[in-house]
N, C-alpha and C positions, 0 to 999 in steps of 0.2 A: 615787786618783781625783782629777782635775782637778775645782777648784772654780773655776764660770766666772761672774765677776763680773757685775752689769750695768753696760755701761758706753758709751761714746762711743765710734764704731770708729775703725780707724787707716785713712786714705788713703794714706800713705807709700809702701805698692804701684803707685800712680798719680805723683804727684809730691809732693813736699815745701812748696808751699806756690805762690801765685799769683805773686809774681814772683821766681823764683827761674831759675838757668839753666837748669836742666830743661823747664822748662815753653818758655823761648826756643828749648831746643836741640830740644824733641818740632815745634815751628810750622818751625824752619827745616830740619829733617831730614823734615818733609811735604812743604815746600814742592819740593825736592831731588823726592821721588818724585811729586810731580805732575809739574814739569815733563817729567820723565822719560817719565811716562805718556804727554804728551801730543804725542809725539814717534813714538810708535806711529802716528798718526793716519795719513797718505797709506802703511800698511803695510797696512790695512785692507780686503780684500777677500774677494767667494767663494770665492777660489783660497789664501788664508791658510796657510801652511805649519803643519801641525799642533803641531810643538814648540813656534814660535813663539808659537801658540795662548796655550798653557799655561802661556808664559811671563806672557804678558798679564795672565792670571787669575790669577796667582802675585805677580804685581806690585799688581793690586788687591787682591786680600786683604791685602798688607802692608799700603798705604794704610787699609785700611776698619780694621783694627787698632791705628793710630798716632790718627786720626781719632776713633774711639772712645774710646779712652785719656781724650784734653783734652775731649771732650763729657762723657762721665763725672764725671770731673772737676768741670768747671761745676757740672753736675747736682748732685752728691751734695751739694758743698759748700753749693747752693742749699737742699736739704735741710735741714741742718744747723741753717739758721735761714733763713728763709722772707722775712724782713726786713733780714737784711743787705745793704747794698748794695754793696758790693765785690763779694758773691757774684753777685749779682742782674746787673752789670752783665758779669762773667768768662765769667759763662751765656750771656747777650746774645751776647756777642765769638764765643761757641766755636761759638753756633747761627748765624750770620752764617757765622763762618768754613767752618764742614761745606757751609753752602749756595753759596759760591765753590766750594769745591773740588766739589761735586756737579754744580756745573756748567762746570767744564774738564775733567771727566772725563766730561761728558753725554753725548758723544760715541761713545760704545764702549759704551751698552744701546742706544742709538737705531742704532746698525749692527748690531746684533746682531738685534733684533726686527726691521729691514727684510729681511732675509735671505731668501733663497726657501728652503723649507723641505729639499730637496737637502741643499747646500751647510752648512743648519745642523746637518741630520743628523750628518755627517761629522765636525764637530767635536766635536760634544756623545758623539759616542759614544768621543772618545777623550778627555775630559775628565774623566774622575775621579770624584772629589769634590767636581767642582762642577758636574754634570752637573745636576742637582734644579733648583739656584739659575738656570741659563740657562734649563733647562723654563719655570719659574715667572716669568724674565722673560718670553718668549713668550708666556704667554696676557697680557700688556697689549700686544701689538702693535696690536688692533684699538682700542685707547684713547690712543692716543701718539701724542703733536704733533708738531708740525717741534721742530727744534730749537733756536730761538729762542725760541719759546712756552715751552719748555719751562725753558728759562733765566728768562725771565720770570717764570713760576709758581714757581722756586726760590726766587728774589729776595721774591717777594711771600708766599712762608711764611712765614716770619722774622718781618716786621712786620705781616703778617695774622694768620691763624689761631696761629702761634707766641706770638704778642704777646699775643696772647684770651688763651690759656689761663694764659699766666704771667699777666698783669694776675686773669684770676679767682682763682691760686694765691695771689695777696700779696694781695690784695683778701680771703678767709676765711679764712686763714691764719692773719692778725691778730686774727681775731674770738676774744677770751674770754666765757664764760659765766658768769652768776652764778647758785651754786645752796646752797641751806640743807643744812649737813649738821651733826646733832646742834647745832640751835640756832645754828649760826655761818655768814653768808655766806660764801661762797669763788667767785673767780672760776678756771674753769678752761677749760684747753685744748679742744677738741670729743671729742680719744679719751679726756680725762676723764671728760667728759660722757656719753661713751657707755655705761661703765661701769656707770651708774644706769640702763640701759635694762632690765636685770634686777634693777632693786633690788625686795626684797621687798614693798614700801610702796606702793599703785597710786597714792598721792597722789605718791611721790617721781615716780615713772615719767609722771606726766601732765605733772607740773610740770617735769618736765626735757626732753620734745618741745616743751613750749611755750614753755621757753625756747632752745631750739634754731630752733624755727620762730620767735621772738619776733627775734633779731639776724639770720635771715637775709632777712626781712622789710624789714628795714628798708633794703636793698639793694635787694629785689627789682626795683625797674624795672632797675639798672642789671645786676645779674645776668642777669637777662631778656634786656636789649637785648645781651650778651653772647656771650649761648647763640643769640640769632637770628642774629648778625652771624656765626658761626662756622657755622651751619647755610648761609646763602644763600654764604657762601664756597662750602662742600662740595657746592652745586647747582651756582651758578657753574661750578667747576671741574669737576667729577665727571659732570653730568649737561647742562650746557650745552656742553660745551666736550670734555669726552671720549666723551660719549654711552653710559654707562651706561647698564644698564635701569631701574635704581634706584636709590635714594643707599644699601638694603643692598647690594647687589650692590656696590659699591665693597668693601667688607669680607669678601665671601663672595669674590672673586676673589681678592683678597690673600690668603687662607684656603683656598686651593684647596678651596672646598667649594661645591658646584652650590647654587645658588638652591634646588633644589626641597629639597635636603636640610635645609636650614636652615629651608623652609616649610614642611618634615614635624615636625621636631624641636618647632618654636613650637607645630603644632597641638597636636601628643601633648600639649603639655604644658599647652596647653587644657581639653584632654579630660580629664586626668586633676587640676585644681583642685579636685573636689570632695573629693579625697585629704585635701586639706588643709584643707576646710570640716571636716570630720570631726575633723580635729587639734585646730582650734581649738576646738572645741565640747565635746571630750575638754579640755582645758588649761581651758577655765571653768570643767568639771565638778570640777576638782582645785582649781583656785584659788577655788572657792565666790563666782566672782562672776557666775552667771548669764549675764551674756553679756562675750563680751572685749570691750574698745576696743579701737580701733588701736595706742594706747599700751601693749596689753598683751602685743602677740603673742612678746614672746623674757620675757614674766614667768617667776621662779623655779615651779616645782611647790611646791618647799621651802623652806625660810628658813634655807637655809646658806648662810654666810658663810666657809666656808672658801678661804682664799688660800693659792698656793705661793712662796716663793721663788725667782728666777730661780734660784741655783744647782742647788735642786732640781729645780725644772723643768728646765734642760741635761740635769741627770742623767738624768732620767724621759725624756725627749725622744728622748736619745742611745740608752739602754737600748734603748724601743720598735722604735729601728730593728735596733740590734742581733740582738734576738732573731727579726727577721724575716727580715737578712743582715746581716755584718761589713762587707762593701763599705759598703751605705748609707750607716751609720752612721758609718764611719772619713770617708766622704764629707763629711758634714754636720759633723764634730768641727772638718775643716777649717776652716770659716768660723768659728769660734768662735775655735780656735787663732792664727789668722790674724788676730786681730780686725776683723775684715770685719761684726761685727753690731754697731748702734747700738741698743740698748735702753732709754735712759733716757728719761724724759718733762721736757719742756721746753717754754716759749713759747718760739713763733716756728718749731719744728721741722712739717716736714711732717707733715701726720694721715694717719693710715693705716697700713699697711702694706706693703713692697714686695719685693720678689731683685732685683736688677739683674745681669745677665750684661753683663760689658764685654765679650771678647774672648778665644778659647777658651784662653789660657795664663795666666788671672787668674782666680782664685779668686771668686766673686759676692760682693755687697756685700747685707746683710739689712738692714730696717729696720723697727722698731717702736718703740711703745712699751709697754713691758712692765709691766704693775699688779697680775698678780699672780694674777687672774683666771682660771677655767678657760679662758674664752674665748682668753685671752691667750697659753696656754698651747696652745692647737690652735693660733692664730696663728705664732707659733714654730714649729712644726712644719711648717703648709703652706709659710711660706715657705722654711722650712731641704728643704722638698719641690723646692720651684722650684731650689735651689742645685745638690739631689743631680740632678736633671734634668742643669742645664746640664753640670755635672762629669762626667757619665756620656758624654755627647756632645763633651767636648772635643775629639778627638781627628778629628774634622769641621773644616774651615775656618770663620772668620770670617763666611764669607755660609752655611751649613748647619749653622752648630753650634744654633741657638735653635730650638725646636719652633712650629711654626704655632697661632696660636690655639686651634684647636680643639683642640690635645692640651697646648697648655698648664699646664693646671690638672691634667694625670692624675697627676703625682708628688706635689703637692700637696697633693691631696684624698687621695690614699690614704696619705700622711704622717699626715694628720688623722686616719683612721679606726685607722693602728697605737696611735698615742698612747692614741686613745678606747679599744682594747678592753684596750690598756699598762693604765690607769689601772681601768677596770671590775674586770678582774685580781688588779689590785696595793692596791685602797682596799675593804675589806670595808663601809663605811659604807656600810647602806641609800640614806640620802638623797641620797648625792653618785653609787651609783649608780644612783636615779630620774632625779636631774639631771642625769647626760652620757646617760639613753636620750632625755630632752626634748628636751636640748641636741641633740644627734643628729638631731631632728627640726626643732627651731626654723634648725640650720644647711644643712639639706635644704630648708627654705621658705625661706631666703636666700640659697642658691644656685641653684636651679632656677625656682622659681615666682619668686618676685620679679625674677631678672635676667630670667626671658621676655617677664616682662612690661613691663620697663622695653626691651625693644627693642622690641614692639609699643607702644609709646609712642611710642618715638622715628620709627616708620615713621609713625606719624602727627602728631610735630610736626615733622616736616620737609616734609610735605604741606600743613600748618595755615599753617607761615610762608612754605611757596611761594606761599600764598593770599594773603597779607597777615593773616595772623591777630598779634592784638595780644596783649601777655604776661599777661594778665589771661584769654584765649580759652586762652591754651594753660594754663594753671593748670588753668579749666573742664575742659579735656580728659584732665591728668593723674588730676584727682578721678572724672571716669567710668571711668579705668582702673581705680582701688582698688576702685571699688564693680563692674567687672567681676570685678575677681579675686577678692573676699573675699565676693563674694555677701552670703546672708545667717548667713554665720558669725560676725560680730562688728558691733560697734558704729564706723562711722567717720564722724569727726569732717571738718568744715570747713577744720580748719585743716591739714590734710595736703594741701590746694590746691597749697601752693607747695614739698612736698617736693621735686622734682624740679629744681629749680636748689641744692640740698644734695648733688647726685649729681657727684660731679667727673669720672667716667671717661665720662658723656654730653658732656662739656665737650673732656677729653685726646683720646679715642678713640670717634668715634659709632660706635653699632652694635658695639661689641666685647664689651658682656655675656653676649649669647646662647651667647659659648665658656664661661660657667661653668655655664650650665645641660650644654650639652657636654660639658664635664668632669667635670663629677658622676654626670653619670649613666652616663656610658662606666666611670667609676670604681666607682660601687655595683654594674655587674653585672661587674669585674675584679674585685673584693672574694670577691665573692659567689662566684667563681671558685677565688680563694685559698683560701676557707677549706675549698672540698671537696676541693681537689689540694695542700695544703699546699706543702713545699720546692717540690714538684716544677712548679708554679705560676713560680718567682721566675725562672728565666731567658727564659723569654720576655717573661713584665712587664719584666724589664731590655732585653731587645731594644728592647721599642718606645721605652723613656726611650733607651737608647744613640743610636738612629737619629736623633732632638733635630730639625733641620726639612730632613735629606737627602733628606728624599722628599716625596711628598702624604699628609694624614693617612689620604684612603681608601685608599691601598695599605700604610701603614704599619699599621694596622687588618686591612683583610684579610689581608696573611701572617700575623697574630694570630686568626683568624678570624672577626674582627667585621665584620658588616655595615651602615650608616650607613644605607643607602636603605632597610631593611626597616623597618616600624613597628613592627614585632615587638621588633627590639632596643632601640630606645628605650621602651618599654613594660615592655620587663624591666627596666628601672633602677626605674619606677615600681612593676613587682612586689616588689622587695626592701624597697620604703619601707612598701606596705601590708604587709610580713611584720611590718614594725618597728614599724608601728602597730597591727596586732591584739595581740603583744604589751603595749605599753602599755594596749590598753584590756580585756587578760585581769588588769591589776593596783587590787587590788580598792582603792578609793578611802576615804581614811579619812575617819570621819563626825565 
């Protein structure tokens, strides 16, 4: 058995280093197929000879491949440390450069979406595998500028909206925390800090949100003024200028998923919060503290301290997928072998966790920090899920290998739930299995109920700052969120006001959370699925990872036989969660 150390990944895959001549020969061997591309241009018409077509589309995909590479690149190594600035500036160069070439190439989707629908019939039906990708340009025809503008807006990402979100990244990034552990200050990272978010002590877990909200605090106007400026961008452009119905509707189109379904999904998941007032109410009754804080909602049940080993955990990881298919699992080994995962914890490293898909003949890039934690150890898993995604779809082009939002999170999350029932299984210990059924639960109200309602937030502070509303109004508005969602289940405090500028993917990607309540729950009634059809279950679950983003997720869906407009099917995600919580509240609580 492979013992897989934790350790710092290898890019080598990519290039060897920033100025080295690989990285000269990947800019001047682009620049070679732009010009090339843009030579096509007066070839351009209705009457387009169909081979030629293909060739076109065979020509961009190598570009959007090489272009990816050196963007990747930048990125990761930006990753790596958050404060470098070599990387910092490499990132800069490669986000500039993607937005030059995206616009000498602008030329060939803006002909494409002019096209009368005829004519674009005809191609698209002999275009392959990239038939989806031309679809899904087409529904932005009715949002697409001249082509000048549209150069413009390239130009003005970069140092607009591009520039927000890097300046917010190196801006908390940098932030360390100071928190007492057995008597000794320590300044740590934030995903250190988060760690104590389950610590058994409700003084530690108070004192560690308040020092979380204490440093970001101390930002908040400029945070603030950050998150507006990226907002009145995304109306600007999105709603002023493309005419959108709404600044979601930007995201649900990119998502090929209708307005209404995405407004069916929010409500169910309205509807069904009292699921989770119930949760929390159950979780006081265990923790003997009468009623939760806000601080308390991911507290332990039990006061285990048990930690894994990264080695162990690969092992346990790897195993889980194995015994559910060999594919998987040989899938996900990859990245490990490969050293494509960066595990270790360090200042300056990006918080969080990520997969990055470059480009469907390169293995994805993992990223965590790994402590040790069960939590850390699902963590590994969902993202080693996003890996086994993209690897399963490689074999799709460039523009069709990556899954649409909404199905996203479906390898992911059900990565998460083999591990969880791997570990229930394989650790006879009462208490660690009360704490992955809680866990289980606390990571259901983190992925559905909280992202819903951090989009119904966001539909409303983007409404608030088309108002003129000041950062101090949208605080106000975030706190009537919590006190809509948590009703009168727990005790919430004041100072989770300004949680919502600590939320970085409302910063990267507005309106992109509502795909993990989508995911989750598309995922607990596939689960649910598995467990009554066993084997016989895994090859069409592998169909829809395979398919990765060659289609829409509602047809990819339906040849699965799930239905997205019914509220039925999203109601049965919330049925398997009350199965999970009668459960816990059939287990007799100790006095």
């Amino acid at each position: 058995m492979t013992k897989y150390e934790q350790e710092p990944w290898s890019l080598e895959d990519l290039f060897p280093g920033f100025d080295t001549p690989e990285v000269q020969q990947a800019k001047e061997q682009m620049e070679g197929l732009v010009k090339s591309f843009e030579e096509i241009r007066p070839n351009l018409s209705p009457d387009l000879d169909e081979a030629d077509f293909i060739e076109i589309l065979r020509s961009y995909d190598a570009l959007v491949r090489l272009i990816s590479r050196l963007g990747a690149y930048g990125f990761l190594r930006f990753t790596e440390d958050t404060q470098d600035q070599q990387s910092q500036t490499f990132q800069a160069q490669m986000q500039q450069l993607a937005a030059e070439v995206d616009n000498r190439t602008l030329f060939f989707s803006l002909w494409w979406k002019s096209l009368d629908d005829g004519p674009a019939k005809r191609l698209m039906d002999v275009s392959g595998e990239f038939r989806y990708w031309l679809e899904a340009l087409r529904l932005q025809k009715p949002y697409t500028l001249s082509e000048p503008e549209e150069k413009v807006i390239n130009l003005k990402d970069v140092n607009g909206p591009s520039a927000l979100v890097t300046l917010y990244d190196s801006i908390t990034n940098r932030y360390t925390f100071k928190i007492e552990v057995d008597g000794e200050v320590k300044d740590v990272t934030r995903g250190e800090l988060q760690v104590y978010y389950r610590d058994p002590n409700p003084d530690v877990r108070k004192a560690v949100y308040q020092e979380l909200h204490r440093v970001y605090e101390q930002d908040l106007p400029i945070l603030g003024q950050i998150y507006q400026y990226r907002v009145r961008d995304w109306r600007s452009e999105c709603i002023d200028l493309r005419n959108y119905a709404s600044p979601i509707s930007v995201r649900n189109i990119s998502n090929h998923v209708p307005d209404e379904v995405v407004d069916l999904l929010l409500d169910v998941c309205q509807v069904n919060a009292g699921l989770f007032h119930r949760y929390f109410k159950l979780k006081a009754r265990w923790t003997k503290m009468g009623s939760l804080r806000r601080y308390d909602i991911y507290a332990p049940v039990v006061t285990t301290d048990k930690t894994y080993p990264f080695p162990d955990t690969a092992h346990m990881v790897l195993e889980s997928f194995r015994q559910f298919n060999p594919q998987v699992a040989d899938l996900a080994q990859r990245v490990l072998d490969e050293h494509h995962l960066d595990g270790e914890v360090r200042k300056g490293k990006l918080g969080g966790a990520f997969c990055l898909t470059v480009e469907p003949s390169l293995t994805p890039w993992v990223l965590q920090s790994f402590q040790g934690r069960p939590d850390d150890m699902a963590t590994l898993a969902h993202e080693l899920g996003h890996a086994i995604h993209s690897m399963l779809a490689q074999h799709h082009t460039a523009l069709t290998q990556s899954a649409s939002l909404p199905l996203a999170e479906t390898a992911s999350t059900f990565s998460e739930m083999l591990l969880v029932d791997h570990l229930m299984a394989e650790d006879p210990d009462p208490e660690v299995q009360r704490d992955l059924l809680f866990r289980q639960m606390d990571d259901a109200y983190a992925t559905i109920m909280r992202q819903a309602y951090f989009a119904s937030f966001e539909r409303t502070a983007h409404k608030m700052i088309d108002d003129g509303a000041a950062v101090d109004d949208i605080s106000a508005a975030y706190l009537k969120n919590l006190e809509e969602q948590f009703g009168d289940s727990l005790d919430l405090s004041d100072d989770f006001r300004l949680e919502w500028v600590e939320i970085p993917h409302i910063y990267h990607f507005p309106f992109y959370v509502y795909a993990y309540a989508f995911g989750q729950l598309l995922v607990l009634s596939l689960y649910k699925q598995y467990l009554q059809e066993g084997e016989a279950f895994v090859p069409g679950y592998l169909e829809i990872l395979a398919a990765g983003g060659s289609d829409s997720p509602a047809r990819i869906l339906d040849r699965a036989g799930i239905d997205i407009r019914s509220a039925d099917f999203w109601h049965g995600g919330f049925d398997v969660l009350k199965t999970a919580l009668a459960r816990l509240e059939a287990i007799e609580i100790p006095r």
